[in-house]
C-alpha positions, 0 to 999 in steps of 0.5 A: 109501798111507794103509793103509800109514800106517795099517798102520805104527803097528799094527805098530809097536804090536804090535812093541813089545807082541811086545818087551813080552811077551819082555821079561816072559817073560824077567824072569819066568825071571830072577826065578823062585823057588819060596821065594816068592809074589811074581811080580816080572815083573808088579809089582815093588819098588823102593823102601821108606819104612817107619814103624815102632813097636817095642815091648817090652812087647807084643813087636810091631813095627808100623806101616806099609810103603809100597812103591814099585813098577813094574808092567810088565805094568799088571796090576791086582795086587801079590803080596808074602810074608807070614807070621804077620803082621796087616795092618789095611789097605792103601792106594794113592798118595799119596792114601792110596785104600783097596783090597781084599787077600786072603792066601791059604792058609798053606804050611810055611815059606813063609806066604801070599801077600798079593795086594793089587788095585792099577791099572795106574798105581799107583806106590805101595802101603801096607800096615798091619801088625803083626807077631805076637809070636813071630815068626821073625826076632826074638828079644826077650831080657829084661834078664838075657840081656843083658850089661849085664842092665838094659834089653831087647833085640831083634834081627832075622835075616831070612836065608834067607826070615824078612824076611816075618815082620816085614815085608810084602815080596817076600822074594826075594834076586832082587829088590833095593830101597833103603829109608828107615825111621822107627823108634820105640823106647823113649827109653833105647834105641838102634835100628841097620839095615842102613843109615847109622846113628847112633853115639849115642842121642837124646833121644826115641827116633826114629830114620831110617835110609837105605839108598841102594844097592838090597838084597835083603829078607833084608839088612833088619836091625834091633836095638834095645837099650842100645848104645854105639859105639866108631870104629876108624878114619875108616870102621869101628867097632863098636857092642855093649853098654856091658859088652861094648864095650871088649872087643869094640873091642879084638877087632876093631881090625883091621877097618880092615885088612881092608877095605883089604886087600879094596880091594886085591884086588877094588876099592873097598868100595861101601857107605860105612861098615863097622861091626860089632854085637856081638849078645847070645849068642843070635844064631844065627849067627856074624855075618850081613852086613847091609849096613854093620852086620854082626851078630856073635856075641859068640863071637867074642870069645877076648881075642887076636883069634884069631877074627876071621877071622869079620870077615873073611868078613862084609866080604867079604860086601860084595863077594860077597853083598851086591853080587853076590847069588844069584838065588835061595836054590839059587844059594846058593853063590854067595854063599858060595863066594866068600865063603869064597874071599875071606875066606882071601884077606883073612886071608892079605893081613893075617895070612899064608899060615900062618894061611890055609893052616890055615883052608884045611885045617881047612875042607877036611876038615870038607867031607870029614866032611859028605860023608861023613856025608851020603854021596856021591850024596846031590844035597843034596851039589850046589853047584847045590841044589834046596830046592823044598818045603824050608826052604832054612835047610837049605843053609846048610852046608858045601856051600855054603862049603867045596865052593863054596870048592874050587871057585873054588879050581880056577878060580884054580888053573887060570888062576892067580891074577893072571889069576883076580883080574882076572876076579873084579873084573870080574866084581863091577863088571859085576854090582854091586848085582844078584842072579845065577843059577849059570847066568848066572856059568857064563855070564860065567866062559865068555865073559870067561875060558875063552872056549872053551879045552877044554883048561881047561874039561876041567881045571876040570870045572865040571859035576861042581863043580856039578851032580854031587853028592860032591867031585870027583877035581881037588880042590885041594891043601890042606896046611900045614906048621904041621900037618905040625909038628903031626903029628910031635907027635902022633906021639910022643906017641902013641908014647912016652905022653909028653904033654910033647912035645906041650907048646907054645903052641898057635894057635886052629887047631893046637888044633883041628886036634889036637883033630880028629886024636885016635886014636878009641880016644884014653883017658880019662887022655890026655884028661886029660893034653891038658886039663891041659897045655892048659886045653881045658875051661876055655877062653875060646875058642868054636871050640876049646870046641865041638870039645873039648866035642863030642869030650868028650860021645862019650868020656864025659869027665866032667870037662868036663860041667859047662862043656858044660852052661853052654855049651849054656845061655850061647850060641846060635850053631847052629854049636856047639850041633848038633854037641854036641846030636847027639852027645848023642843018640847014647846013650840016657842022652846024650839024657835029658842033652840034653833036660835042658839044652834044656829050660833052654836053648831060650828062651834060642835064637833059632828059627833055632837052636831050630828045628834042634835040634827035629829032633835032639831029637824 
């Protein structure tokens, strides 16, 4: 009897080990990700108190991070990702006890690993740092690349993997922290985060940030400049520069809108605020959804709200993405299938079907363009992507939106759409506030809505969707009858040489769309007499400026060379620039031009959007 009391906590000792062991085998595959150092199974964020100064005349952020941490597996170290950055020192506790840390060797894209010696009850680390001055992720812009050219700027953009350049971190989107944060900044100065913010600058330049929901690292975001506020309604606003302010408010009156069409849809928005910062035209990006302050592009910025359709897919980001995010970056599409699917809900909630229909197909034969340009077996073509040994920037592609778009589009299509809403909503519930892999929603889709229906497994044909490469042959319909008005249009136009036919207010898609639809052997004189009836190269709007230009630079149409110079000079969003610069490149005396311009042009570039247009330019 007393051996088997004995016996009785051995095995129960070695039966929680046993669960211990599984339950660390498990994290370590839900964790997996080859953009990272980190080997969250063994030690894990959870928690950020960051201390930081930023300063503009040395173009450094510095200070400290103090992570808290679990260490389930009571190992003797933490690995977080770094890259370019200079660490003085790193301490444990409270107590502040010095420890050892070493970085190792520097992979392309990714930096180093930061191993720092910890023990097996340390609760928190600290680690003391500075950036380096050219880091990736921020863009420092002296007082003439902003609108009110008297005071600097800077800006972060941590997505895909740039959080490691300004902040010591385990740079997964599979692993989620909440943070609060003390920065410094020049007393003039505002400093906004991806957290609840101020709506005013104070007397001395500190400000403290809280972020209470658990986030991914590449939704850290910080912006400091000379910035003001203006409320839309009880619970949205927009922050940009004074000169720009007015502007920009009236361009995103409809915010309010948006969300409580969103609410309707897939439940209440979880994040308190939803304000938008409009970015100095450098930023990269269209906008990029840090957690209750969106960063948008002043691109955006047409005078008749024609474009804020961009709104509509960085809020709906708050439910997917932000929420529910990839586990890792070739889950990508994840994040921006739904997205995109969500956006066209919301812009058809606030606007009409006419307007998402014309997204819808616009979107769809951009999808159709880069298919073919990459070509159809190409496995980059995959919804589930492999960017092992690759910047994984380099998804963030219409394969991701469009294809991913298709995609739930078939699912919705197949179940209809108030059984498919159903779904959805319970499917941004049951994962909120954490990161999911494709085979994990694959999983959830199966349980909670094919449940075994071969019939409607057959008829989506997910495996083609999302492991086979080109676009299936159930792709969803795509039409709209604005375009097929258009069409008619064109046609006699075409026919009769007569340009009046075609002379009527055209809405921001019908441009594009006629702009797209050209014959390819379209003259110089038609050109001519399309830019004379509808003031394409002297437009105001960025969407149809970069397609105009684009089409512009391939037939030689001199009379827009002139704007396209000061496009490529003025904005930096990578969406217009890669397409001009590539068709640039095409001839010989297109690339002398391109480098000409880029030249100029580049420091005024974040390296998000300078780094690709390298490639093109080498």
């Amino acid at each position: 009897m007393n051996k088997l009391l004995i016996l009785i906590p051995a095995l129960f000792a070695f039966a929680c080990q046993t669960k211990n062991s599984d339950d660390l085998k498990e994290a370590a595959k839900k964790y997996e990700d080859v953009h990272s150092f980190a080997d969250p199974s063994k030690a894990i964020v959870k928690h950020l108190d960051l201390d930081i100064k930023v300063d503009f005349d040395t173009k450094l952020i510095s200070g400290k991070a103090s992570w808290t941490i679990e260490n389930p597996a009571k190992g003797d170290e933490i690995i977080f990702d770094s890259r370019n950055l200079k660490i003085s020192k790193v301490t444990l506790g409270e107590e502040e006890k010095e420890t050892t840390f070493t970085l190792g060797d520097v992979t392309e894209f990714l930096g180093q690993a930061l191993t720092v010696k910890i023990e097996a009850a340390t609760s928190k680390v600290n680690i003391y740092y500075s950036n380096s001055a050219d880091a990736a992720a921020v863009q420092w812009l002296n007082p003439q690349q902003t609108a009110g050219k008297k005071y600097p700027f800077m800006f972060t953009q941590s997505q895909a993997i740039l959080a490691r350049t300004w902040i010591p971190c385990q740079d997964s989107p599979g692993i989620r922290f909440t943070y609060n944060a003390k920065v410094s900044v020049p007393k003039e100065l505002l400093a906004l985060m991806s957290a609840e913010n101020p709506q005013e600058k104070n007397a001395d330049g500190v400000y403290t940030f809280k972020q209470p929901n658990a986030i991914p690292s590449y939704l850290m975001a910080l912006a400091v400049g000379d910035m003001s506020f203006k409320a839309v309604d009880n619970r949205t606003g927009v922050y940009a520069e004074p000169a720009t302010l007015v502007k920009a408010a009236y361009e995103l009156a409809d915010m309010g809108k948006m969300t409580t069409a969103a609410e309707k849809i897939y439940g209440p928005y979880k994040w308190g605020r939803y304000d938008v910062l409009v970015l100095p035209p450098s930023f990269p990006f269209g906008g990029m959804e840090n957690p209750m302050l969106t960063f948008a592009t002043p691109t955006i910025i047409a005078g008749d709200r024609s474009l804020v359709s961009l709104i509509a897919h960085e809020l709906a980001h708050s439910w997917s993405g932000n929420l529910v995010t990839n586990a890792n970056w070739n889950d990508f599409w994840l994040n921006e299938g739904f997205t995109t699917y969500f956006e066209r809900r919301i812009v058809e909630d606030v606007y009409g079907k006419d307007e998402a229909k014309m997204q819808e197909l616009l979107g769809y034969q951009g999808l159709q363009d880069l298919v073919k340009e990459m070509g159809a077996t190409n496995a980059d073509t995959k919804l589930k992507a492999n960017y092992e040994g690759r910047d994984p920037d380099e998804g963030v592609s219409d394969i991701a939106y469009e294809k991913g778009y298709s995609f739930i589009r078939t699912i919705e299509d197949a179940v209809g759409r108030e059984k498919f809403d159903a779904f959805l909503r319970g499917y941004f519930d049951s994962h909120a506030f954490n990161s999911v892999t494709t085979e994990e929603f694959l999983a959830y889709l199966e349980k909670n809505l094919l449940k075994g229906d071969k019939a409607l497994q057959d008829k989506i044909n997910i495996n083609s969707w999302v492991y086979q490469p080109g676009l299936p042959t159930n792709s969803p319909a795509v039409g709209s009858d604005r375009f097929k008005s258009l069409d008619s249009l064109i046609s006699q136009w075409q026919k009769s040489g007569d340009i009046s036919v075609l002379n009527k207010k055209l809405a921001t898609n019908e441009a594009l769309y006629l702009i797209s639809h050209l014959p390819a052997d379209v003259t110089i004189k038609q050109m001519a007499d399309l830019d004379r009836t509808f003031k394409f190269t002297a437009s105001g709007n960025s969407e149809i400026q970069a397609a105009w230009y684009t089409l512009s630079v391939r037939m030689k149409y001199k009379p827009a060379y002139s704007n396209i110079e000061t496009f490529l000079t003025e904005v930096g969003r990578r969406k217009f620039l890669m397409p001009i610069y590539k068709e640039m490149v095409k001839t010989s005396e297109g690339k002398v031009w391109a480098k000409k311009i880029y030249a100029k042009a580049r420091p005024n570039y974040h390296s998000v959007a300078y780094n690709s247009i390298d490639e093109v330019l080498k």
